[in-house]
Residue frames as a rotation matrix with the C-alpha (Angstrom) as fourth column:
UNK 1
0.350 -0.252 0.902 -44.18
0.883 -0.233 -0.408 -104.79
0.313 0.939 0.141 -29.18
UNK 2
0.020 -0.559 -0.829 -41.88
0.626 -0.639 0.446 -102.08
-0.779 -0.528 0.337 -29.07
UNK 3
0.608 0.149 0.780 -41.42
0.793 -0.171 -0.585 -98.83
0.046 0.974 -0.222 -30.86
UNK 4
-0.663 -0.703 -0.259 -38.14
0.603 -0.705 0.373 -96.21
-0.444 0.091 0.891 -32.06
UNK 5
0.814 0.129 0.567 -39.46
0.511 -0.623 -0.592 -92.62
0.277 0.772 -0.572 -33.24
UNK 6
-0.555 -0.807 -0.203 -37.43
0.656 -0.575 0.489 -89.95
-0.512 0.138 0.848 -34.82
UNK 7
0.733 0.539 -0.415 -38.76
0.332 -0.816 -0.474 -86.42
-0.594 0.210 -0.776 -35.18
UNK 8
-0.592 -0.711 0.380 -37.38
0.773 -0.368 0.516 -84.31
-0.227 0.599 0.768 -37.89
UNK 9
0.805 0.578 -0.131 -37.70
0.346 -0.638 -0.688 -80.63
-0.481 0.509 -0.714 -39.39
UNK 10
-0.599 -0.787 0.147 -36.65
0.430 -0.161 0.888 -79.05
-0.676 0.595 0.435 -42.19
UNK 11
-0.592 0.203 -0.780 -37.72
-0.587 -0.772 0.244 -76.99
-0.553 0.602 0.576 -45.37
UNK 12
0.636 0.771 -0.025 -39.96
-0.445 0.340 -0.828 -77.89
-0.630 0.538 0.560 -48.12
UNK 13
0.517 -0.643 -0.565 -36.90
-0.434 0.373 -0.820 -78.95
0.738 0.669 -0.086 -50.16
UNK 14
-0.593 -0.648 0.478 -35.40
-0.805 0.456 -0.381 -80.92
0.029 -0.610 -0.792 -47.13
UNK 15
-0.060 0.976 0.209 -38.55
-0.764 0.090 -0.639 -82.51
-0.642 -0.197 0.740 -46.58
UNK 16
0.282 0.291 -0.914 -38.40
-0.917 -0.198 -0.347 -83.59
-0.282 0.936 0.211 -50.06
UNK 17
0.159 -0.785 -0.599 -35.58
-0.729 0.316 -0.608 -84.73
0.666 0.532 -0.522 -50.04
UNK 18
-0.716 -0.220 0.662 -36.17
-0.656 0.536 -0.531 -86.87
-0.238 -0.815 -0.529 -46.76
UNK 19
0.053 0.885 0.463 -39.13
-0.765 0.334 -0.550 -88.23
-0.642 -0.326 0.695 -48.07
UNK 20
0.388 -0.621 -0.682 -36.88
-0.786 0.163 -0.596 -89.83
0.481 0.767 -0.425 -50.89
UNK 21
0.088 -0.865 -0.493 -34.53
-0.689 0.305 -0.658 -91.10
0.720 0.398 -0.569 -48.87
UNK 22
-0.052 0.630 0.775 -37.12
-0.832 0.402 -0.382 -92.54
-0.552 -0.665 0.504 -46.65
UNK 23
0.556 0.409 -0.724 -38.36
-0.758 -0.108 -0.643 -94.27
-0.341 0.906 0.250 -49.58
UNK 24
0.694 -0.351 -0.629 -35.06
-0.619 0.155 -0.770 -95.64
0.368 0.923 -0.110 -51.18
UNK 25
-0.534 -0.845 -0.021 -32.52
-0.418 0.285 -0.862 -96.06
0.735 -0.452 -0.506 -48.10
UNK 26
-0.715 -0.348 0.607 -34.33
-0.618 -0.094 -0.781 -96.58
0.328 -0.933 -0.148 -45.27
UNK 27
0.459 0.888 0.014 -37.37
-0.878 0.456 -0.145 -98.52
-0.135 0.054 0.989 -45.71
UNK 28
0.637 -0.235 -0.734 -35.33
-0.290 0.809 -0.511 -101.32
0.714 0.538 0.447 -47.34
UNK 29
-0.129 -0.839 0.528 -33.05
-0.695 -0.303 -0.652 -101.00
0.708 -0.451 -0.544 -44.48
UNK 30
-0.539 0.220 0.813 -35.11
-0.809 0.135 -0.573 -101.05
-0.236 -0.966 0.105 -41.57
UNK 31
0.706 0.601 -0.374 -37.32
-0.663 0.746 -0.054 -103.95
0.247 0.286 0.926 -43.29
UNK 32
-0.126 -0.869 -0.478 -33.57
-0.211 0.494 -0.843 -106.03
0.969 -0.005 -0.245 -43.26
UNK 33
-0.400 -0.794 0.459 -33.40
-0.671 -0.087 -0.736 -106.30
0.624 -0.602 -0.498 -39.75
UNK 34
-0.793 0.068 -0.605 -34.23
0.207 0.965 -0.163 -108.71
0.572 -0.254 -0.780 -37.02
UNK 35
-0.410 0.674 -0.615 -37.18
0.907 0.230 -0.352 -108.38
-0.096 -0.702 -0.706 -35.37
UNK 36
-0.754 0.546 -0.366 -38.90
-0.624 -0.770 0.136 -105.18
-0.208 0.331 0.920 -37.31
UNK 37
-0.645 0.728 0.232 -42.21
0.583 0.665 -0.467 -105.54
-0.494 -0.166 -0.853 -36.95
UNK 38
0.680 0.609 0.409 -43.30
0.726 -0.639 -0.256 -102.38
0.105 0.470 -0.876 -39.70
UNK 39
-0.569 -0.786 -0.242 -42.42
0.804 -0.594 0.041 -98.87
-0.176 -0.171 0.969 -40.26
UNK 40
0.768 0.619 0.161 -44.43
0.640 -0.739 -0.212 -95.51
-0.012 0.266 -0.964 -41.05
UNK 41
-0.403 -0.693 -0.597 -42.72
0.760 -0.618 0.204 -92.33
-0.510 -0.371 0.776 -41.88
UNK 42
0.472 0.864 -0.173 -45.02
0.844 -0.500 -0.193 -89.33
-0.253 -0.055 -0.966 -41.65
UNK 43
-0.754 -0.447 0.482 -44.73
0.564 -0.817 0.124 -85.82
0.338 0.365 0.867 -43.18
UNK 44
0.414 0.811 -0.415 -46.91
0.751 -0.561 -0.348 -82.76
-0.515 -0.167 -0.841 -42.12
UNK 45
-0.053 -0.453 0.890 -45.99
0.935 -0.336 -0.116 -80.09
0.352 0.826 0.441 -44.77
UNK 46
0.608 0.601 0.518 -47.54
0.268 -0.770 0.579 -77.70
0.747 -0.213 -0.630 -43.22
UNK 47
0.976 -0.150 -0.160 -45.02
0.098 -0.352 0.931 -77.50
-0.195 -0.924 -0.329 -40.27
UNK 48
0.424 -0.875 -0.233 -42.15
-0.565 -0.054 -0.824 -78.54
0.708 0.480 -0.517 -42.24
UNK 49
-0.088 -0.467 0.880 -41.84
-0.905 0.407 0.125 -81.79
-0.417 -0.785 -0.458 -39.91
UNK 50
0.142 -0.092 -0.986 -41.46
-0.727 0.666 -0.167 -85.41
0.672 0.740 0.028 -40.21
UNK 51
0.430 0.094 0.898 -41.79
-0.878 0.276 0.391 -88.64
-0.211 -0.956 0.202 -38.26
UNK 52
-0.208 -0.417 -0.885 -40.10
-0.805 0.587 -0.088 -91.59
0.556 0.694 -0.458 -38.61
UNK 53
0.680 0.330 0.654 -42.26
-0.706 0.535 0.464 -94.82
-0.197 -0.777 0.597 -36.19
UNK 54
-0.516 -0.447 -0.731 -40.02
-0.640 0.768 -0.018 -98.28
0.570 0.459 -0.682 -36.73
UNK 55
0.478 0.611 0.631 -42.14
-0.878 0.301 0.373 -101.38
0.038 -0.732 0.680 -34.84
UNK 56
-0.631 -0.666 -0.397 -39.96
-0.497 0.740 -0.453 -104.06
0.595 -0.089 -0.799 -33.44
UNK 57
0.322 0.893 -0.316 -41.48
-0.289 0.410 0.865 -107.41
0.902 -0.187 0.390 -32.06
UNK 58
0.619 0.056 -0.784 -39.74
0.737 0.304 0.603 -107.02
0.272 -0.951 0.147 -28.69
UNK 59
0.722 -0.466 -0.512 -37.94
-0.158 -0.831 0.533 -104.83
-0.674 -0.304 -0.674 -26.09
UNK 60
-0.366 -0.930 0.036 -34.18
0.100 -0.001 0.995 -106.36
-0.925 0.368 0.093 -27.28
UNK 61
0.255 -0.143 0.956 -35.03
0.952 0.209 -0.222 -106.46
-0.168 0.967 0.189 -30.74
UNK 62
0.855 0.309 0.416 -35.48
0.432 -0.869 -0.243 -102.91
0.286 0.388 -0.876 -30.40
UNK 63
0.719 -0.622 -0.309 -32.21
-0.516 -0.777 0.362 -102.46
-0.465 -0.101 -0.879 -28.52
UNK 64
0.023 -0.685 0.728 -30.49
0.717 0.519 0.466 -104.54
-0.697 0.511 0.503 -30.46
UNK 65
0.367 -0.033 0.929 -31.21
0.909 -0.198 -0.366 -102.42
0.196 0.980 -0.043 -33.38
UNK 66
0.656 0.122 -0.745 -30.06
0.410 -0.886 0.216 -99.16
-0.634 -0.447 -0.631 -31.43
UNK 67
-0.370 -0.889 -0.269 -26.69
0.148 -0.342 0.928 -98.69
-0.917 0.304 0.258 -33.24
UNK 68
-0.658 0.168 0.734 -28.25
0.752 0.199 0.629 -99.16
-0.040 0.966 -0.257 -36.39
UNK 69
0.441 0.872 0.215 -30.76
0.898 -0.426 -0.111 -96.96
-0.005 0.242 -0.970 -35.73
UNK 70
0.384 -0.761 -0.523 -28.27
0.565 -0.254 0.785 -94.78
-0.730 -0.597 0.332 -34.90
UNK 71
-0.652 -0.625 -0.430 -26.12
-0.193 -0.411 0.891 -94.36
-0.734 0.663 0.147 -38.15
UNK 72
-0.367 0.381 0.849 -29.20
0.903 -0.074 0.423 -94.62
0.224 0.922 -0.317 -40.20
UNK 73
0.772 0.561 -0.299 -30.38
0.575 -0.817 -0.049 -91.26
-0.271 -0.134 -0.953 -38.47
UNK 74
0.021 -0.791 -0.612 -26.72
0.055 -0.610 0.790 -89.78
-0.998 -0.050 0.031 -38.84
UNK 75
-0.614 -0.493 0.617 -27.15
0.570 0.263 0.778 -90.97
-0.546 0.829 0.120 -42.57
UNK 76
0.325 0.938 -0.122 -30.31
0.887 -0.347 -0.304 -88.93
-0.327 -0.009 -0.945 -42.92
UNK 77
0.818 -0.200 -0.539 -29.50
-0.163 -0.980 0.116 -85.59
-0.551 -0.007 -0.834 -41.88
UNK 78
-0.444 -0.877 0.181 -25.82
0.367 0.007 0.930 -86.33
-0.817 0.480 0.319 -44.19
UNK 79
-0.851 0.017 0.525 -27.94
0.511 0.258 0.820 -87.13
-0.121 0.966 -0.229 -47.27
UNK 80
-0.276 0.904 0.325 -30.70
0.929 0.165 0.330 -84.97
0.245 0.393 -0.886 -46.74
UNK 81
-0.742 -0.297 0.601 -29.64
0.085 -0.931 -0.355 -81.69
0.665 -0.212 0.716 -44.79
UNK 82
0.312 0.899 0.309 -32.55
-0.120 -0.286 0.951 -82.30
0.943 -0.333 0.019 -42.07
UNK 83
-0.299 -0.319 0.899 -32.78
-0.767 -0.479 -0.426 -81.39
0.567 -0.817 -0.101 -38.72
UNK 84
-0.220 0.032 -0.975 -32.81
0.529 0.844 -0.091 -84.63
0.820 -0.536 -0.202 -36.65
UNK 85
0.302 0.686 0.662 -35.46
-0.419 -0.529 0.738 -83.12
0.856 -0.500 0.128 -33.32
UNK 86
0.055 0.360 0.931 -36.19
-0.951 0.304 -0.062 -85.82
-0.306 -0.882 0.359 -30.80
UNK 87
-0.709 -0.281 -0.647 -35.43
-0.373 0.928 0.005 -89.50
0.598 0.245 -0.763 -30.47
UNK 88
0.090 0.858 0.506 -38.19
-0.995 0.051 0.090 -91.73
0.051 -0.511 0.858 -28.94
UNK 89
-0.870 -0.157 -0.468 -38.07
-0.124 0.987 -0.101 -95.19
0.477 -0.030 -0.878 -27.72
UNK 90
-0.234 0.704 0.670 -41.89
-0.967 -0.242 -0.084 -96.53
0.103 -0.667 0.738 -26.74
UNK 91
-0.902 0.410 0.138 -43.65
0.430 0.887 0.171 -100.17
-0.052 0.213 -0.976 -25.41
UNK 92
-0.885 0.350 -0.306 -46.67
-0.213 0.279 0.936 -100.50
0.413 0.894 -0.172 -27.23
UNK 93
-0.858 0.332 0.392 -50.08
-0.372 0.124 -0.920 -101.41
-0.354 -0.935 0.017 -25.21
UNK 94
0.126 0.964 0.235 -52.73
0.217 0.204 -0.955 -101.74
-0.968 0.171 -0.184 -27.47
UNK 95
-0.792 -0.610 -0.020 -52.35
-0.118 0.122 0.985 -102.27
-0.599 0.783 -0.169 -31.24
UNK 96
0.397 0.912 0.100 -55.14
-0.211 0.196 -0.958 -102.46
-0.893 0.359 0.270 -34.09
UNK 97
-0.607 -0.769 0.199 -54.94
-0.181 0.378 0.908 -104.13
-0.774 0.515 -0.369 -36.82
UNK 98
0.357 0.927 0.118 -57.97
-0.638 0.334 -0.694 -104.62
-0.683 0.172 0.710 -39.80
């Protein structure tokens, strides 16, 4: 199993407004594709950051999905005015599940 993060910061009203369009646009999105294996997408208010994990059930699924992942981060920061940090690409090792 493979995993894409995307770091983000931004204001309490960016934030907000990412946590929306987490929510509305992108969940449904990233669920669509081949080989997503989950998503999480984390706020800490307190710092005025944001995480976005996607879990894909192999390496290629995950690059397969690069472009996409791509212009859904470009579609973010459009529709949401956040600050788009750090891109991550990790393999998995150990997973829990209850």
């Amino acid at each position: 199993m493979f995993a894409r993060t995307s770091s983000w910061s931004g204001s309490a009203e960016t934030l907000e407004r990412w946590a929306e369009h987490a929510e509305q646009t992108v969940k449904p999105f990233v669920a669509g594709l081949p080989g997503n294996a989950g998503a999480l997408f984390l706020i800490d208010r307190r710092s005025g950051q944001a995480l976005t994990l996607t879990l894909w059930d192999s390496e290629q699924a995950a690059a397969d999905t690069d472009t996409n992942a791509e212009q859904s981060r470009a579609s973010t920061v459009q529709a949401t005015g956040i600050e788009l940090v750090e891109r991550g690409a990790w393999e998995i090792i150990a997973h829990l599940e209850s």
